[in-house]
VODO-866209 format. One line per field, with one value per residue (C-alpha): x negated, y negated, z; residue number from 1; residue in three letters. Coordinates in steps of 0.2 Angstrom, whole numbers, plus 2048, in hexadecimal, padded with zeros to 3 digits. Last residue first. Layout:
east: c(X ...);
north: c(Y ...);
up: c(Z ...);
n: c(NUM ...);
res: c(ALA ...);
***
This chain:
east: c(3ED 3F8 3F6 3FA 3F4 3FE 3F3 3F9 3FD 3FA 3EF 3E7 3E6 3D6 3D2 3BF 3C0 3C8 3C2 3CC 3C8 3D4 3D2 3E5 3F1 400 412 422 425 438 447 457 45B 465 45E 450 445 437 441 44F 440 439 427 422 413 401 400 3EE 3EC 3EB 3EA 3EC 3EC 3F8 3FC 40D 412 418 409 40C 41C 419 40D 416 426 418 414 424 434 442 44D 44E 43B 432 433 431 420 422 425 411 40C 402 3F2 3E8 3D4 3CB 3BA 3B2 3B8 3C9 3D6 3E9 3ED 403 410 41F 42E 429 417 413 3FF 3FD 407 405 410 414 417 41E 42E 438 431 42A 423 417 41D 419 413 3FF 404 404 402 3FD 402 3F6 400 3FD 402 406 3F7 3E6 3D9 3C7 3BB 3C8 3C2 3CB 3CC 3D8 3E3 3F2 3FB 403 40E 41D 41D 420 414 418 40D 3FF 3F4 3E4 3E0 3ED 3E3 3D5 3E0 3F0 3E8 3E2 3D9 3D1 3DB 3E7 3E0 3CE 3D4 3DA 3D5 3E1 3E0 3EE 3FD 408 403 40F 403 3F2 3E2 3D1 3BF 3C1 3AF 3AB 3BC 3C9 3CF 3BD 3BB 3AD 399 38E 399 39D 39C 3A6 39F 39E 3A3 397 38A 389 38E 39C 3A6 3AA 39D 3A8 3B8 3C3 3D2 3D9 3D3 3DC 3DA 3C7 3C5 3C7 3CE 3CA 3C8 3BD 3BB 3BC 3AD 39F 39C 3AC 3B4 3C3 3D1 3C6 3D2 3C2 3BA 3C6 3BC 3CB 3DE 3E1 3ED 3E4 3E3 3E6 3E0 3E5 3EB 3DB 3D4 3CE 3CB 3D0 3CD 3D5 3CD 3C1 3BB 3AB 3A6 39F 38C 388 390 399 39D 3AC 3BB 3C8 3DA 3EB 3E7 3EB 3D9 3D3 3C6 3B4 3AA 397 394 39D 39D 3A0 39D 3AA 3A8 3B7 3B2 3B5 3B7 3B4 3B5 3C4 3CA 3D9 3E2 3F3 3FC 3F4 3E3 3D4 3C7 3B6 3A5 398 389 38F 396 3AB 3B9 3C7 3C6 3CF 3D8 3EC 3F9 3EF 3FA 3F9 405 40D 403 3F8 3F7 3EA 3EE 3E5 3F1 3F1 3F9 404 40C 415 424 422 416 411 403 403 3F0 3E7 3E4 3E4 3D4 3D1 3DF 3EC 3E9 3E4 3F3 402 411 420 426 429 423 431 431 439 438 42F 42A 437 441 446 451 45F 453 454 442 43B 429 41F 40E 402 3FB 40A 411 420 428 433 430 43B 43A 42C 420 41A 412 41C 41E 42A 425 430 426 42B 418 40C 407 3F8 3F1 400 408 419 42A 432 427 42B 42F 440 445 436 431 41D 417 40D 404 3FF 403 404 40C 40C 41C 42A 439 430 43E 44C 444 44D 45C 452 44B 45C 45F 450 451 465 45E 44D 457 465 45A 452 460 468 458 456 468 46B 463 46E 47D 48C 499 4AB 4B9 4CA);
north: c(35A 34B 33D 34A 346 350 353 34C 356 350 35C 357 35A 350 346 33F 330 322 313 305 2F5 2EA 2E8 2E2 2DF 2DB 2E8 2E0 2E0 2E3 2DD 2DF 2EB 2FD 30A 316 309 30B 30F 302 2F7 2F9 2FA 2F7 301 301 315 31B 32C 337 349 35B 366 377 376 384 381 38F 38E 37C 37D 38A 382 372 37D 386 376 374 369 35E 355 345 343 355 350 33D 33F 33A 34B 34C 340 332 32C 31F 31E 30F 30B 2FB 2E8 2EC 2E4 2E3 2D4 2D2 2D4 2D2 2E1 2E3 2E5 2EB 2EA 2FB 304 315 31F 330 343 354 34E 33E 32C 32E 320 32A 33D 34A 35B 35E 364 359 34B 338 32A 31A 309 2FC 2E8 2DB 2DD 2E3 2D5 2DA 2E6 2F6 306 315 323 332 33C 348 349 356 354 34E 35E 368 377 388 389 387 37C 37F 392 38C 380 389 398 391 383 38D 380 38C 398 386 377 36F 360 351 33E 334 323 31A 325 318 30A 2FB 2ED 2F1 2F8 2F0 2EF 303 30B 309 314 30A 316 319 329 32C 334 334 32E 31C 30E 30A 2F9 2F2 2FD 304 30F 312 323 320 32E 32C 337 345 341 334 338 328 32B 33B 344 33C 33D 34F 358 358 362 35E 36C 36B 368 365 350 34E 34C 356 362 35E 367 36D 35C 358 348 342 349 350 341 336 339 32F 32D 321 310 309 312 325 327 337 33B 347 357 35A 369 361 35D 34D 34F 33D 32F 325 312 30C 2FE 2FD 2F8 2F2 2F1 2DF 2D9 2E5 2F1 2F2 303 301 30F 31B 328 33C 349 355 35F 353 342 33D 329 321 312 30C 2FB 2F8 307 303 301 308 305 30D 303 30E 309 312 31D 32C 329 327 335 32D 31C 310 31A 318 31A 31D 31C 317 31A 30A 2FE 305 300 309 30A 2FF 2FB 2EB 2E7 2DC 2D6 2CC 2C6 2D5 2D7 2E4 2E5 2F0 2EF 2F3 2E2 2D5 2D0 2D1 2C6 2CE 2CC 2DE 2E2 2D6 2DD 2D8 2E9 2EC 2FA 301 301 310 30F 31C 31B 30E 30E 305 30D 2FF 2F2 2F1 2EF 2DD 2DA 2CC 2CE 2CE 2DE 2E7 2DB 2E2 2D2 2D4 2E3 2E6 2F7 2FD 2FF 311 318 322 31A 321 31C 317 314 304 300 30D 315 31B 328 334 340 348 345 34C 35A 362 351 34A 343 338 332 32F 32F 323 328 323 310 307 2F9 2F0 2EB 2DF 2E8 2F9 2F8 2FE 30F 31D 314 310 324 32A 31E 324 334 334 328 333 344 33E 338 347 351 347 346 35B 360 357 364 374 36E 36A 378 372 382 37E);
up: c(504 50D 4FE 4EE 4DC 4D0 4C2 4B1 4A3 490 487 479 465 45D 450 454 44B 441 436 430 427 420 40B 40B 3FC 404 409 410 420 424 42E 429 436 439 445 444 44E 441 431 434 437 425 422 40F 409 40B 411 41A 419 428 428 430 420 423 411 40E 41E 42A 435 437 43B 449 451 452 459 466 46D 472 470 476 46B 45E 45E 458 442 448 450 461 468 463 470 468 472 467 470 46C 463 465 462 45E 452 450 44C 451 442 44D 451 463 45C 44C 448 44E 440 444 438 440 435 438 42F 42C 429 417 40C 404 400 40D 40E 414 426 435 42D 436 42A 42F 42A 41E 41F 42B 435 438 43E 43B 443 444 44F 452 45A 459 466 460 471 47B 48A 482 478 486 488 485 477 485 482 489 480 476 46C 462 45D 45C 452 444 437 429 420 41C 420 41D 427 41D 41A 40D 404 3FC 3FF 3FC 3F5 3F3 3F4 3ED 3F9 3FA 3F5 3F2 3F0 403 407 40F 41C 421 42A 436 437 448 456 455 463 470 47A 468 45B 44A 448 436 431 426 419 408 401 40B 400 406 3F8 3F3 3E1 3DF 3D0 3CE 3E1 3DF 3ED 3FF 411 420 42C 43F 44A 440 441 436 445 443 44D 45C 46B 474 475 480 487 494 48E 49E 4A3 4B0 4C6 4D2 4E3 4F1 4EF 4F4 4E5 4E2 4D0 4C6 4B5 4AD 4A2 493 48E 488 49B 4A2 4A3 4A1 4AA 4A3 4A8 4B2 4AF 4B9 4B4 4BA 4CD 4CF 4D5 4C5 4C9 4C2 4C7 4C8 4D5 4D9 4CB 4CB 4BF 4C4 4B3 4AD 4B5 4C6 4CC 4DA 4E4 4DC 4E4 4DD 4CF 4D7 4C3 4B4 4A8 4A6 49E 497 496 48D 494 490 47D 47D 47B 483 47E 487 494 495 4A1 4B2 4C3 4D5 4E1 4EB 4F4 504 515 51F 536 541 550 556 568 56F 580 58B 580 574 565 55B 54D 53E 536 526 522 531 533 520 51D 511 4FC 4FA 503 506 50E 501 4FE 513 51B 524 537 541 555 563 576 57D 56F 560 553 557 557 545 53D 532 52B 532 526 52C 525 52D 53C 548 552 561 56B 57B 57B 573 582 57C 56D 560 54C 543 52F 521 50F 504 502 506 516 51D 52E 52B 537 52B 531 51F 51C 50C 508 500 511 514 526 527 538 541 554 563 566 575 57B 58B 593 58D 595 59D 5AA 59E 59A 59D 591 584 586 585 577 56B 56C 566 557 553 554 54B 53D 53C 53A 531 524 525 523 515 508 510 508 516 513 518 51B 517);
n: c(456 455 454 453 452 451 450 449 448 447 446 445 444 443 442 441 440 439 438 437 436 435 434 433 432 431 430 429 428 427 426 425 424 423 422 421 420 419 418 417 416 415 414 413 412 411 410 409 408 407 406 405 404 403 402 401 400 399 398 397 396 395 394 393 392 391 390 389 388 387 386 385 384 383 382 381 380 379 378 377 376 375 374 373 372 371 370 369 368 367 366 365 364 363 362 361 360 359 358 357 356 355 354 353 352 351 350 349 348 347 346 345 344 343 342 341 340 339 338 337 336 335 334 333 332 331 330 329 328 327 326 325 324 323 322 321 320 319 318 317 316 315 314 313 312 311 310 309 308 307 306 305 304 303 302 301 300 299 298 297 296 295 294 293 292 291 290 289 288 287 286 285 284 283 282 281 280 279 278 277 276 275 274 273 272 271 270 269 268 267 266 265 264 263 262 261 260 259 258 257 256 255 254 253 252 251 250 249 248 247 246 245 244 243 242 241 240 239 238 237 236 235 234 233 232 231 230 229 228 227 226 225 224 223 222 221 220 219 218 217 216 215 214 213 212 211 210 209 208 207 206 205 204 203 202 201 200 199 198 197 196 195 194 193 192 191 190 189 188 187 186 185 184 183 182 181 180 179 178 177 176 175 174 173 172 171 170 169 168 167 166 165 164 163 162 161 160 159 158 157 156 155 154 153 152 151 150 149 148 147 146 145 144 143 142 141 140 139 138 137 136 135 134 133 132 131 130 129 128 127 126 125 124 123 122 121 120 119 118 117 116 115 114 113 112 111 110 109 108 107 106 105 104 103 102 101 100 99 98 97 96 95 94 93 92 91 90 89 88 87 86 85 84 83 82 81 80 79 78 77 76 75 74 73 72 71 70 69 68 67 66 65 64 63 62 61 60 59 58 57 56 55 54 53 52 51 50 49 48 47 46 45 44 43 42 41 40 39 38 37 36 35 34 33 32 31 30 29 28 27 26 25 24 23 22 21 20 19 18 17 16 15 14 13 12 11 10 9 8 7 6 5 4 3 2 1);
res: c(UNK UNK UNK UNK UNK UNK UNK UNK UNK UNK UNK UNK UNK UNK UNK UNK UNK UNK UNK UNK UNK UNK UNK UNK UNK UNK UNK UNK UNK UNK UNK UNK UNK UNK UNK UNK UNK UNK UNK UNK UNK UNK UNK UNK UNK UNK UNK UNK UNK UNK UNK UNK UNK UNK UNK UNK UNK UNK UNK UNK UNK UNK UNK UNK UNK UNK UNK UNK UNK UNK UNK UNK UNK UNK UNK UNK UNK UNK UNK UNK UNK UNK UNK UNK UNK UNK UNK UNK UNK UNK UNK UNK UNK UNK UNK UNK UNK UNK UNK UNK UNK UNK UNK UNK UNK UNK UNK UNK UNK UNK UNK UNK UNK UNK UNK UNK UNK UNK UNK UNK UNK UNK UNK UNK UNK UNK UNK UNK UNK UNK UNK UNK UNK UNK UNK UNK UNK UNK UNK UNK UNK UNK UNK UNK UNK UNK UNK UNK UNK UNK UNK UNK UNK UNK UNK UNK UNK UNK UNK UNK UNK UNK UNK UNK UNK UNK UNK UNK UNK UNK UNK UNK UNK UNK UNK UNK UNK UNK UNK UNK UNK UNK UNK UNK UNK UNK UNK UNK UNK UNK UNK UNK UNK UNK UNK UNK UNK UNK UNK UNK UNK UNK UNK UNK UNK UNK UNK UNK UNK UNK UNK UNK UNK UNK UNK UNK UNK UNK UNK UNK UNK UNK UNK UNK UNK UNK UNK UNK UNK UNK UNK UNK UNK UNK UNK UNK UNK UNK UNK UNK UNK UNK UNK UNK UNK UNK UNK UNK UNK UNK UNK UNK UNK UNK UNK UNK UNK UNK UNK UNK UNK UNK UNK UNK UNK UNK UNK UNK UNK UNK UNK UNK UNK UNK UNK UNK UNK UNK UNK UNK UNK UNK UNK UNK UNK UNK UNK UNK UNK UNK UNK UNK UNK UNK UNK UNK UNK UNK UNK UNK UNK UNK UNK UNK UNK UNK UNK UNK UNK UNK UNK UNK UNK UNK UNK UNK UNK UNK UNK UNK UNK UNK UNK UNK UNK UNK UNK UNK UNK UNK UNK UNK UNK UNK UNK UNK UNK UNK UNK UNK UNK UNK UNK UNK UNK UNK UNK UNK UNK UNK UNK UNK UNK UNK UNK UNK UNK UNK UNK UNK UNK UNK UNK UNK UNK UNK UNK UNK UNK UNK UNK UNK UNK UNK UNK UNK UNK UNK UNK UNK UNK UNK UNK UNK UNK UNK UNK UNK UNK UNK UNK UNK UNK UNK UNK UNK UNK UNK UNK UNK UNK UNK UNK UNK UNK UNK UNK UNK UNK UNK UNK UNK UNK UNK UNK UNK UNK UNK UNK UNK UNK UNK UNK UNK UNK UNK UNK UNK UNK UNK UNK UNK UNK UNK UNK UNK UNK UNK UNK UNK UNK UNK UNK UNK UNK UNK UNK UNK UNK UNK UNK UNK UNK UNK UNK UNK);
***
């Protein structure tokens, strides 16, 4: 019986078989250099599901497994990376080479200055410092605070490993490094923008300590405005008289409002001036659409940058919003995809954004300025129980009868069997409320993130 070895594990045994048998010819050469003067020449970066698995680098991050060759290694007894007095197995020791691994619990911003960026070595007789650059793990971006602000404005960018960003590039490779805020703990930095950044909208990237990361492309996509009621997209309504929750173009704000975000020319009210407040058990108490049907024509507009190929998960509709005063325990935004749905629907091409609901608790929800609210389309519960495309949205939308994009704001009863989709008692049920909520720029976006990639 024949045994085939797949092709994959060749490269780490052979590797590994190299370094061991390499290193115990030379141990054995090299007896007399017991305790000698060290010397190192090079760091390399061992990583079996690399292209190049024993890859030259000049950093490291946290976790990572690097060869380092030199000489005067036999004999070593302490190995220091930022200070910090990290453990290796004299077994992969030799004179002229030896595997460390950087250890999770190697301070970085918090290391010495004298000592950061440095991996020291020490035998009975000798030591030496070698500066080499320490890095934590990969940094990432989940969430931008508004997407689409005024140049000039501030913005916080939130993730993991974003410490010490020293610059940031705007779409149109408008570039900033100066008066950038980071976090100690890398969860945020704050910058201000610049002017000139591009209408078509892109991903942010930062270069931090960490190395470089870049945001999802969903960054000032002005392209994919599906309404701003400013003249891009088309406002559609009926008679207020038929429908007196209908936000009619009367009803529509202009006042600059947001501290730190402020308004962009004209916005919708949820709660219409003329309306001092909004009954329990209200359905479909006021309503905003797009013009609709012979007008909206998202495949035209949207797949030049979405393609209808494109996983749902990585598209999102996008839309600003800002709420002066403490939101909770009543009222929800419904978000339509087409113009077809009943009040107090949880099925379909629609989402209920209920901000004040937090891990099952009524929690105020209230914002100073204007802030972005990402939801990827396969969120909406019609695309949620199984993978989809762009191309099935666009599709059901073309086949509707009333192809109006809309929101309306719904003051009825929320059910916790409807939010998880699984059974509970719990339930909120609906108040009287005259809450303030305004939304803007409602746009489609593109999801994708740029790989960012240490070794280009």
């Amino acid at each position: 019986m024949k045994y085939i070895l797949n092709k994959k594990y060749w490269a780490p045994i052979a590797i590994l078989s190299m370094m061991v048998f390499g290193m115990l010819f030379t141990s054995c050469d090299n007896n007399d250099s017991e305790g000698g003067a060290i010397t190192i020449t090079r760091v390399f970066l061992e990583d079996v599901n690399s292209t190049v698995p024993d890859r030259e680098v000049t950093f490291a991050r946290l976790g990572q497994l690097l060869r380092i060759e030199g000489s005067g290694f036999t004999g070593l007894k302490k190995v220091y990376i930022n200070g910090y007095s990290t453990y290796f197995n004299v077994v992969f020791v030799s004179n002229n080479s030896m595997l460390v691994s950087v250890s999770a619990d190697t301070p970085i911003l918090e290391a010495d200055p004298s000592v950061r960026n440095t991996i020291r070595f020490v035998n009975d007789n000798s030591e030496t410092t070698f500066k080499f650059e320490i890095r934590s793990g990969k940094p990432a971006i989940s969430n931008i605070s508004n997407t689409m602000p005024n140049p000039g404005e501030t913005i916080t960018v939130s993730g993991s490993g974003l410490t010490e960003v020293s610059k940031v590039i705007f779409p149109g490779n408008v570039e900033v490094t100066s008066g950038i805020t980071s976090d100690e703990d890398g969860e945020f930095f704050i910058v201000t923008v610049p002017n000139g950044v591009s209408d078509n909208g892109g991903s942010l990237f930062a270069q931090t300590s960490n190395g470089g990361v870049y945001s999802p492309a969903y960054f000032n996509c002005k392209r994919g405005i599906i309404l701003d009621f400013d003249g891009r997209g088309t406002q559609g309504s009926w008679s207020t008289a038929t429908i007196p929750g209908m936000i009619a173009p009367a009803d529509l704000e202009s006042a600059v409002v947001g501290t730190g975000n402020a308004s962009h020319g004209k916005y919708v009210p949820h709660r219409p001036a003329r309306l001092a407040s909004i009954a329990p058990a209200t359905g479909r108490a006021t309503e905003a659409w797009t013009a609709g049907t012979g007008v909206d024509n998202w495949r035209t507009q949207l797949t030049p940058f979405i393609p209808a190929t494109t996983p749902l998960d990585k598209v999102a509709f996008q839309f600003d919003i800002y709420v002066p005063d403490a939101w909770k325990d009543s009222g929800y935004l419904k978000i339509c995809t087409v113009n077809n749905f009943n009040a107090g629907t949880w099925a379909g091409g629609v989402y209920n954004y209920i901000p004040w609901l937090v891990d099952g608790k009524s929690v105020a929800f209230q914002t100073t300025g204007w802030v972005t609210v990402t939801i990827p389309l396969n969120k909406f519960y019609q695309w949620s129980k199984e993978a989809a495309t762009f191309e099935t949205v666009l599709a059901y939308r073309e086949a509707a009868t009333y192809q109006n994009f809309g929101i309306w704001f719904e003051n009825a009863d929320v059910k916790m069997k409807d939010v998880l989709g699984t059974e509970s008692a719990v339930e909120f049920p609906s108040k009287a409320t005259s809450v303030k909520v305004y939304t803007d720029n409602w746009r489609i976006v593109p999801l994708d993130t740029p790989v960012y990639n240490d070794f280009n």
